[in-house]
N, C-alpha and C positions, 0 to 999 in steps of 0.2 A: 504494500500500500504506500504509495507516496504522500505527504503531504502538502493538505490544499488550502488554499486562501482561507476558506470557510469554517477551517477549522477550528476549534477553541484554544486558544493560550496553554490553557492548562492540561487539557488530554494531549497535546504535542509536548510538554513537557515531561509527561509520565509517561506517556508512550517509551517516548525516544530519547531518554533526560540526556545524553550527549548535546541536543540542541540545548539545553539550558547554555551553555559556553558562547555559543553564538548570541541570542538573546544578549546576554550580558556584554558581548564583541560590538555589539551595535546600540549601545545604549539603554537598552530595555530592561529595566530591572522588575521584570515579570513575576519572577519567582517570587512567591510569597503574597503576589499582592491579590486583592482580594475580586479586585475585576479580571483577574485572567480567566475564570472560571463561563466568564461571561463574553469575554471580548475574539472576535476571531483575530487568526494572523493576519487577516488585511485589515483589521479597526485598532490593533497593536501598529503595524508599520504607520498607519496615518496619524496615529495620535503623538508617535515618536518622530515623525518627519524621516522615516526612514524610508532607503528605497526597496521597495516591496519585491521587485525583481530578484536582485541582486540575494535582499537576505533570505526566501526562498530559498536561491539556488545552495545557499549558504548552511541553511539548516537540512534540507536534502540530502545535500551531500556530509553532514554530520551525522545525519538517521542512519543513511549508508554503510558510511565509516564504520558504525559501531557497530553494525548488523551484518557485516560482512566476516565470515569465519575465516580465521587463521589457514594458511595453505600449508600440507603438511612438509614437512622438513622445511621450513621458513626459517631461517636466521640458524637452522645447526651446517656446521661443518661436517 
């Protein structure tokens, strides 16, 4: 599942809590506060003057990151 505009603050942060690090990379000190629960990722980027694009692609690619399993023998000699 990729995440979409629509979504809420706060189930992208439980979902995928690697996006919290972005959120905070962009100004958004989401965590904790009490409107995440309520606000989507596109009514978060507007309210921070953030660009909506960009931190998308941003936190996407953080969901990814963290959900993507180790390849075996990675990093052994």
């Amino acid at each position: 599942m990729q995440i979409e505009p629509s979504q809420l603050v706060d189930d992208v942060m439980r979902r995928w809590p690697a996006t919290i690090r972005v959120f905070l990379d962009h100004g958004m000190r989401c965590v904790g506060c009490p409107i995440a629960c309520f606000h989507t990722v596109e009514d978060a980027c507007r309210e921070h003057h953030a660009d909506a694009v960009r931190f998308l692609a941003d936190i996407r690619a953080a969901a990814v990151t963290a959900h993507t399993p180790p390849t075996v023998g990675a990093g052994s000699s």
